[in-house]
N, C-alpha and C positions, 0 to 999 in steps of 0.2 A: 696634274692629278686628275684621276678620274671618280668618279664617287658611281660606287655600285648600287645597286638595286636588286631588291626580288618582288616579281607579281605574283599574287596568287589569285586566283579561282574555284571557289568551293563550287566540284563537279559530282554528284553522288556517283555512288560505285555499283552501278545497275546488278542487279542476279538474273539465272536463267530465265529465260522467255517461255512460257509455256506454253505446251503443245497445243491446245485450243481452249477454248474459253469452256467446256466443262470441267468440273471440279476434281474430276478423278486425277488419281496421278499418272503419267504417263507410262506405256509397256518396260518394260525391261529388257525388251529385243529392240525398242527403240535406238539408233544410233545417231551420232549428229555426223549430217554431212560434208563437212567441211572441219578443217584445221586451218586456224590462223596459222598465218604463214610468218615466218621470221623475215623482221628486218633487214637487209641486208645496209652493212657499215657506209658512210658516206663518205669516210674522211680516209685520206692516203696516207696520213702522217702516222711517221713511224710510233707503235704503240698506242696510235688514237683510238684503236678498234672498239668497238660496242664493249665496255663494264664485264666483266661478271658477274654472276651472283658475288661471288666469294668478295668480290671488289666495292660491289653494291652496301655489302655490311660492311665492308671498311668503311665506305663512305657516311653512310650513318652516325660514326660516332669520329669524327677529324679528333678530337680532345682526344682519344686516344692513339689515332694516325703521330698523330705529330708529339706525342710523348713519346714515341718509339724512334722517332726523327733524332730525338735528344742523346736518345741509352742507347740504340741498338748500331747507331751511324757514327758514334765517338770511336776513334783510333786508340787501341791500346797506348799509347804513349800519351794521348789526351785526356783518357780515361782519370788519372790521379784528379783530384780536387785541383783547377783553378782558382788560382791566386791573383784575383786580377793589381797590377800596380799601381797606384795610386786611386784606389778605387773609394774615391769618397767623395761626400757629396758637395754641390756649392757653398754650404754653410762649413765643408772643412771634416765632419764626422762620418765614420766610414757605413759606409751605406749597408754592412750585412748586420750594426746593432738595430737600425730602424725595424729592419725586421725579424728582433728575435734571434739573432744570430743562424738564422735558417742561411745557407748558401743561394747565393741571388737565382743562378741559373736554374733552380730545382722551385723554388714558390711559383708555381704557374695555375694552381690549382683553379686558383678565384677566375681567371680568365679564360681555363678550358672548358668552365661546365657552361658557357655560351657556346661553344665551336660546335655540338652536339647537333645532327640532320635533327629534324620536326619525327616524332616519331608516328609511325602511321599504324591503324586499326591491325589488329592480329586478325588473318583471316584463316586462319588454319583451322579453327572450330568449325568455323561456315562450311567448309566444304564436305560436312556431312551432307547439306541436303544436295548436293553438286552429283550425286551419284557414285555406289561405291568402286565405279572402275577410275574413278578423275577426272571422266570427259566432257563434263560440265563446267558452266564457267563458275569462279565462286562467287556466292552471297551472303552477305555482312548479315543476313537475317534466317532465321529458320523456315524450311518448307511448311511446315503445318505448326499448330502449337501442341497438336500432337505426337507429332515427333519430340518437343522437347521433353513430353512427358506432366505435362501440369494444363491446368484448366485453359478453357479458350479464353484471350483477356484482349486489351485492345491491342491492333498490332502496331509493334515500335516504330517511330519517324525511323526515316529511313538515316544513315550515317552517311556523314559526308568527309572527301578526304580532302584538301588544298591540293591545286595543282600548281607544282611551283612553277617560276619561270628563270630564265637563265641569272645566275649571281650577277654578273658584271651586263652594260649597258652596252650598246655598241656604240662608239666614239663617234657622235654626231657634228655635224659643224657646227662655229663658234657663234655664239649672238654679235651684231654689231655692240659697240659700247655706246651708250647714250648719256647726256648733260648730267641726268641726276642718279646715274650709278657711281659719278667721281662725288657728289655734291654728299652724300650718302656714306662715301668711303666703302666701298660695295666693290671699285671699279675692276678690280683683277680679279675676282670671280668670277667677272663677266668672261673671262678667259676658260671655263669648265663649260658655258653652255647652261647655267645654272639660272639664269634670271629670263621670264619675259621681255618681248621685243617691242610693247606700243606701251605709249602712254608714259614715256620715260621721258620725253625731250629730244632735242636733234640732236642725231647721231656726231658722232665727235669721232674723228679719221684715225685709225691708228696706222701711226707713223713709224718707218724703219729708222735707229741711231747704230752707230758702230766706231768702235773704236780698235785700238790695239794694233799688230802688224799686220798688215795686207800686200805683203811682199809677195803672194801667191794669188791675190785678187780676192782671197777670201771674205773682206771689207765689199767687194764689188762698186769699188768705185772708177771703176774704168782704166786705161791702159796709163802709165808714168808718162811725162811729156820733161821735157829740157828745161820749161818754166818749170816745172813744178816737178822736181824730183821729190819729193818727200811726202805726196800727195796720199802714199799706198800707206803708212803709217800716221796715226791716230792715239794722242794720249788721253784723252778725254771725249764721251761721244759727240759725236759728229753729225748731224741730221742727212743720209742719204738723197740728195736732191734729184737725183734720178727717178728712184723708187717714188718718193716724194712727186713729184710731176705726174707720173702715173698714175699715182692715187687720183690725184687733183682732178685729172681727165678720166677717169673713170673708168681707166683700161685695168683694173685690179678686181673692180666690181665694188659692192656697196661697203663700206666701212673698213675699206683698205688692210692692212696685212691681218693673217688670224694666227699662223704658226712661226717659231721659228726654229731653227737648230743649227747650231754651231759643231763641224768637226775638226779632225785635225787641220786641214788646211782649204777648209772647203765651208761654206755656207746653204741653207736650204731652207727657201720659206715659202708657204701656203699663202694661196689670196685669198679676197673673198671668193671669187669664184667656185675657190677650189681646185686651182691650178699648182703646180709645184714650180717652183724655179730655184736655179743655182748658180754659185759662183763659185770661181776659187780653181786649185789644183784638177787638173782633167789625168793625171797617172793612174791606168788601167779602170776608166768606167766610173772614177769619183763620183764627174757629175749628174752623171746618168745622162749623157747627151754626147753627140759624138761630133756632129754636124759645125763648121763655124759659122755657118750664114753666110752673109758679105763680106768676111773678114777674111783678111788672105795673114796674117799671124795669128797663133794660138793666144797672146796676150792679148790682142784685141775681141776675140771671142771671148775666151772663157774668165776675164776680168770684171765682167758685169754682169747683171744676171739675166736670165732666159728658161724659157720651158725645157724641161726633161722631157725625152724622144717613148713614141710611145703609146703615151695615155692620156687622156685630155680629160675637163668635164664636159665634154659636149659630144667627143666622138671625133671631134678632128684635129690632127695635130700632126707634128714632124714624125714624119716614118722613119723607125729605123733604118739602116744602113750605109755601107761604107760610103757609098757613093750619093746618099740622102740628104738630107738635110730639105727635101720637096714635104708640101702640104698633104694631106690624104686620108683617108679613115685611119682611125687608130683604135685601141682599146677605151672606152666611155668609163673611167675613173674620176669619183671625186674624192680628192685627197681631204681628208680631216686630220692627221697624225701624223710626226715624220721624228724619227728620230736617228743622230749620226754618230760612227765611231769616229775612228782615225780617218777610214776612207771605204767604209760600207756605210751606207745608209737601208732602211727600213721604212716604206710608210703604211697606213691603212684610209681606207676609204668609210665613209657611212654607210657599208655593207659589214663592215668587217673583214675585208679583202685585203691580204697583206701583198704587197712588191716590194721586193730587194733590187738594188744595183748596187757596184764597186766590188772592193775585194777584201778579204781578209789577208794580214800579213802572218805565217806561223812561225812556229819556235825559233826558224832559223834564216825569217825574213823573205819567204817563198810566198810568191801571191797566189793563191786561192781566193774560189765563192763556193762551187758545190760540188756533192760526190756526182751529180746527172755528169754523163757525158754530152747530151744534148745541144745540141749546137753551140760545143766547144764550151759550156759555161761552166767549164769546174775550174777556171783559169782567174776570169774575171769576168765581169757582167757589165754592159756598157750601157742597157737602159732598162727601166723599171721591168722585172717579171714576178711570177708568182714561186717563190722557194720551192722546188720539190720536196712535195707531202704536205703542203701545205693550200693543198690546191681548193680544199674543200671542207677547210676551218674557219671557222668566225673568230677574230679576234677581238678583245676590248681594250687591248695597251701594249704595245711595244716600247725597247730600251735598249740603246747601244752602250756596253763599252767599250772600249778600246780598239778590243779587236774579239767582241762576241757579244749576240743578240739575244735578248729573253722576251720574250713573247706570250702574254698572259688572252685566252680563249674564254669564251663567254662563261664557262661553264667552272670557270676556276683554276683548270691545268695550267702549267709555268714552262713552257717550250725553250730550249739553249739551244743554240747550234754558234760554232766558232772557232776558235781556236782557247785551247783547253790546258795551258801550262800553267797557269796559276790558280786552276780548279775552280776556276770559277762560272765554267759550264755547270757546276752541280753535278753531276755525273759521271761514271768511269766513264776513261776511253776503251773502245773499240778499235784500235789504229788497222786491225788484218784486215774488219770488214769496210772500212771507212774509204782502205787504198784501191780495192778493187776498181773502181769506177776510173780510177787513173793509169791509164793506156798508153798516153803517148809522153809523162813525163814521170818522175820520183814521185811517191805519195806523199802530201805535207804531212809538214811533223807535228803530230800533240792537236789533232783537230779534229773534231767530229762534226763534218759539215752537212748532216740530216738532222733536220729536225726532230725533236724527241720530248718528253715530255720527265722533268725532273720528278725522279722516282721519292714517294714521301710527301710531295707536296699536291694539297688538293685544298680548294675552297678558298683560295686565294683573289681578294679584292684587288690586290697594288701589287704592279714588282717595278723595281726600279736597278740599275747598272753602274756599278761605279766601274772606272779606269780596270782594274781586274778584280773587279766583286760583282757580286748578284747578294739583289734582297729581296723578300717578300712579303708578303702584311697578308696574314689571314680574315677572316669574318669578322673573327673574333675580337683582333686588333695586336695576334700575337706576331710580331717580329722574328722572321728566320733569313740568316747572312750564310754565305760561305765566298770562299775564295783568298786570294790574298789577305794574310795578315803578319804580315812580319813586325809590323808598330801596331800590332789590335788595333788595327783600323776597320773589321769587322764589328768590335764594341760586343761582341761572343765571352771577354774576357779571357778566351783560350790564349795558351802560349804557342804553340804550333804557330808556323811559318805560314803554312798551308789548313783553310778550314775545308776538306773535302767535298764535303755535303752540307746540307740545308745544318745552323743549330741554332737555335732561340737567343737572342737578345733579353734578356731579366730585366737589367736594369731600365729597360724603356714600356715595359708592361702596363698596361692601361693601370690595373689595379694601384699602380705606385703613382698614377698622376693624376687620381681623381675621375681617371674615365677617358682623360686625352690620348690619342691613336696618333701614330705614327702614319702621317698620308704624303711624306716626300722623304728620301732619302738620294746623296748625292755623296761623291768618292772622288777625291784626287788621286797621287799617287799615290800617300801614306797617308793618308785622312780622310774622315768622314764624317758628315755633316745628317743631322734628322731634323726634320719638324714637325712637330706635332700639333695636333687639332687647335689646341688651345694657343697658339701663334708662337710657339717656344720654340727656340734651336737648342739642341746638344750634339757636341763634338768629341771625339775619339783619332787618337793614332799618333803621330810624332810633332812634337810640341815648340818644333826647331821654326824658323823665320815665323812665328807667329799663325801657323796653318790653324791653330784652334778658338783663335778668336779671344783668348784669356787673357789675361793681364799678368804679368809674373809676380802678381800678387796672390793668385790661386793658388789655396790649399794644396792643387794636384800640381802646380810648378815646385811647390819649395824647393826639390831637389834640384830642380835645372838651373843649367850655368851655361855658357852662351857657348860653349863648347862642350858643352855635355846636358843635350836635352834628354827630357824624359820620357818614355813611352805611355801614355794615359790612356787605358785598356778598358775604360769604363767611361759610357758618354756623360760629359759635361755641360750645366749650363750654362751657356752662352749670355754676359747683358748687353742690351742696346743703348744706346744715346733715348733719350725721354721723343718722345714724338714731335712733330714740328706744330710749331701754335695752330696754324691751319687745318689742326688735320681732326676729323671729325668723332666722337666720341665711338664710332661703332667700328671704328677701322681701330680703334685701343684694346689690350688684353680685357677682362675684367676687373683688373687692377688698376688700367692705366697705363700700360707700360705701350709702348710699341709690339705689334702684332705682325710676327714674319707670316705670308703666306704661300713665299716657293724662292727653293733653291736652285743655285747652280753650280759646279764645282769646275775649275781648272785643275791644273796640275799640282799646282802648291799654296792656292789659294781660295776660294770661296766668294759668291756673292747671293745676299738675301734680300728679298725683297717685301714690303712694307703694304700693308692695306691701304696707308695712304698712298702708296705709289714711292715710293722712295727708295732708292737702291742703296744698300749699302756692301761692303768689302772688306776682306780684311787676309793678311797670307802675304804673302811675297809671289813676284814676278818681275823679269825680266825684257819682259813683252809690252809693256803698257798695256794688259787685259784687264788691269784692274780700275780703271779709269780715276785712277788717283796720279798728282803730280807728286814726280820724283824730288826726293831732297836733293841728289845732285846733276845737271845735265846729263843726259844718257845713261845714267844709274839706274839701280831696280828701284820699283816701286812696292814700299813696304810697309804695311799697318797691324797691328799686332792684335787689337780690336779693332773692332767695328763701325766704321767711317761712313758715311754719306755721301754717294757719287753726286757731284756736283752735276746737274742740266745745263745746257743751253740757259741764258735770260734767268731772272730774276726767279730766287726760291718758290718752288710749288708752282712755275710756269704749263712744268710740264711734270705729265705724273706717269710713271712707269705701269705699264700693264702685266709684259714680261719681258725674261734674262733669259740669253744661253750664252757659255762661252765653253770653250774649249782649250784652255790655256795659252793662247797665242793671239786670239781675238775676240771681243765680247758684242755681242747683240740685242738689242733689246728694242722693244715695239711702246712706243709711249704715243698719248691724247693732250692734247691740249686743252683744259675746260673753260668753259665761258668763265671770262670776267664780269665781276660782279654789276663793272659802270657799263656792261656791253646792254 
């Protein structure tokens, strides 16, 4: 999660200069010499151009933008009153008598009248004393006090207006962790960049674990050997001794790994340096690296992890091409953010500079990356570049899913590009204009591979991707989903298969939790997970192997039967197991309970994670990503609530910082804290 900001600056809003320092007023044949010249737009993304006015008063008032999101963008067949099913609350009572029998989707009121721009000084009066042709700049104050017609009196301070600064921050690199941010329960904050760096204690190394199948080397534990055939799979984590070693020796930089991200068959993490590396599946550009080194097999290459071709933070690195894999300038990148689908990945630098590699798969399983024809990359992308139209955006947060990327810019706009069948681009398709750019094969099918900016959404702090969803959290703290929902796994409460476009989440409205904000949201294939501020999970969508975390003693189960689960169309709260005695009073809810502070989602299952460091699981899998032991040898792994991933060594040895996983494999970066006899 990233946590947005605004700077302001109270700058007064100067009036005409006068022509000399006598008091007369100036001629009338006077003219000014000069016309400020317009701007000209920076940015190539499609639709990023300079505002218009007309855009600017949209802007102004978002609580009105985004109630038009709700009534103007619902499909005639959505249109009727949703029914959401089983839509009631933990305590079992249906959530629209709490409030008045008002329908959930429509009380937004309380939460819109914060979304509203700061409103600025009316200068249209002023620009009488501006001259009556306009070519004057205007003045928030009168020329004389006899123009306004009343006695000479003292003249007014001058009015000042805030000059704001961009919504979102640009994704800076991570703090090291240090002794008394775990001692604290503080210690996975330390993961947002959020805490100063002296005066904490030494640094404490964060280590890579993995678990689950690494039959494609996504684990990056190195190539299978005759002793040890079963080395590639992992049912509980594993500590990386490779990575591990690195750290040790300093080749990672100071406080060892900062990002991770798990895809379909591929792995990607940031060091400290700010280097990127990968492992796993090399099928059309995954890794972003083309090269094997010394290794004359692909499983000895791409099994373990290594730099993407390219970009470096220093300026030096593996040059692209066929025949590459040599040392030499490259583009001077430092990676802060990385996030992966099936097998496109997405990062940004602390510039806000985005690079794509891999491909997208479309409707009918045809690899795509972009509409450029340019050096053949509308096929696939084999090492980090800048997306066309994107050349000249600041970003503050990227999100993969599946197989489409959302892209949130400083300024609040929500960017999709991908493949677009389960609508979860946001967006219509363009397929006539989109195939243009493809020459020498069939256009893919259902994909709008130019970036573009979801029409509706503005002033957006957070977006986050599930499997075929998109979400986004306004200023304000209000929730808009679209995309797949065939088990309301959107939490929209619509019944629609398909949510088109952007439509509000009700039941997760700040208003209804005291003020707590939706700052993670994560999506399997039929389910979906939120957390909010106040360290709470609630869950939505199909209620089969335990994807939601409940008990079949919930309210919203009673219907289900183990062959006939229920669809729950409205998010649930999720409970936790009580905290571990270890774990520090500030890493607790304000009740006491345990405090999730970030998710991750597989395909059919879920993992949350704990201020004190504690991972827990709950969903079904096949894979061992859930780092829970099977009830039977080679059987899935299956927990219906919320369980505790067992570490390495004795409880609270080792304390989690973060989780990705991808349904096949799970990753996570943990510290070790001083002991108390150390």
């Amino acid at each position: 999660m990233h946590h947005s900001h605004i700077d302001s600056v109270e700058r007064p809003i100067k009036g005409p200069k006068p022509a000399s320092k006598s008091s007369k007023p100036a001629s009338k044949s006077s003219k000014p010499t000069s016309k400020t010249a317009k701007p000209a737009s920076s940015s190539k993304a499609a639709g990023m151009d300079k505002p218009s006015s007309a855009s600017k008063k949209n802007a102004a008032s978002t609580a009105g933008n985004e109630e038009a999101i709700d009534k103007e963008t619902l499909p005639a067949e959505e249109a009727a009153k949703p029914e959401p099913e089983h839509a009631r609350t933990s305590e079992g009572a249906p959530a629209e008598k709490k409030r008045g029998g008002k329908r959930a989707h429509q009380d937004l009121s309380d939460v819109e009248m914060d979304d509203a721009a700061t409103q600025l000084p009316d200068i249209k009066s002023a620009r009488r004393g501006a001259g009556a042709r306009g070519r004057g700049r205007a003045s928030l104050e009168p020329s004389s006090d006899v123009d306004e017609g009343r006695p000479v009196a003292k003249r007014p301070r001058r009015r000042t207006t805030p000059l704001v600064g961009p919504l979102n921050a640009l994704p800076l690199p991570i703090d090291p962790v240090h002794a008394s941010d775990v001692s604290e329960g503080i210690a996975v904050q330390v993961s947002h960049g959020a805490l100063p760096t002296t005066n904490r204690g030494d640094v404490l190394l964060r280590k890579l674990f993995v678990w689950g199948s690494g039959d494609c080397g996504q684990l990056g534990l190195g190539p299978t050997d005759a002793a040890n055939p079963n080395k590639l799979t992992k049912a509980k984590p594993f500590g990386s001794k490779v990575i591990s070693q690195m750290i040790d020796a300093g080749a990672l930089g100071h406080g060892g790994v900062e990002v991770i991200a798990a895809g379909g068959m591929h792995s990607v993490l940031i060091d400290a340096k700010g280097s990127m590396l990968t492992t796993g599946s090399d099928d059309y550009g995954t890794l972003g690296r083309k090269h094997r080194g010394p290794a004359d097999e692909a499983e000895d290459a791409y099994y373990s992890f290594a730099p993407v071709e390219g970009i470096s933070p220093t300026g030096r690195g593996i040059v692209p091409g066929d025949d590459g894999g040599a040392e030499g300038d490259v583009e001077r990148y430092r990676a802060t953010r990385v996030a992966s689908g099936d097998a496109v990945s997405v990062s940004l630098d602390d510039r806000g500079r985005l690079r794509s590699w891999g491909h997208f798969k479309d409707g009918e399983g045809a690899v795509c990356f972009s509409d450029s024809d340019a050096d053949g990359c509308n096929r696939e992308q084999w090492h980090p570049i800048p997306v066309p139209g994107t050349e000249h955006v600041q970003f503050a947060q990227v999100a993969c899913g599946e197989n489409h990327v959302l892209a949130l810019t400083l300024d609040g706009q929500v960017l999709s590009w991908g493949v677009n069948v389960c609508s979860q681009l946001g967006r219509a398709a363009n397929l006539r204009k989109a195939s243009t750019k493809f020459t020498k094969r069939e256009a893919p099918k259902d994909c709008l591979l130019t970036p573009a900016p979801i029409p509706g959404l503005s002033d957006c702090k957070a977006i986050f991707a599930g499997l075929s969803n998109g979400f986004a959290v306004t200023k304000s703290g209000k929730i808009l989903a679209w995309g797949l929902n065939t088990k309301g796994q959107t939490g929209t409460g619509l019944k629609a298969p398909k949510v088109a476009t952007p439509h509000a989440i009700a039941a997760l409205s700040p208003a209804r939790h005291d003020g707590a904000q939706v700052v993670s949201i994560v999506s399997g294939n039929f389910h979906t997970a939120f957390l909010l501020s106040n360290g709470e999970v609630y869950t939505c969508g199909d209620s089969d192997e335990g994807k939601l975390g409940l008990p079949s003693s919930h309210p919203a189960l009673k219907d289900a039967t183990a062959s006939q689960p229920v669809v729950v169309r409205e998010p649930q709260l999720v409970a936790f197991p009580d905290p571990p005695a270890w774990a520090p009073e500030s890493a607790k809810t304000a009740d006491g309970k345990t405090k999730i502070v970030a998710l991750s989602a597989g395909m059919r299952f879920t993992l949350a994670l704990a201020a004190d460091g504690t991972l827990y699981s709950w969903g079904t899998t096949s894979d061992d990503a859930m780092g829970q032991p099977a009830e039977e040898e080679g059987g899935d792994q299956s927990k219906d609530t919320p369980t505790a991933v067992a570490m390495p060594g004795q409880a609270g040895a080792w304390r989690i910082m973060a989780a990705a996983t991808a349904g096949q494999h799970s990753l996570a970066l943990a510290v070790k804290p001083p002991q108390e006899d150390d």
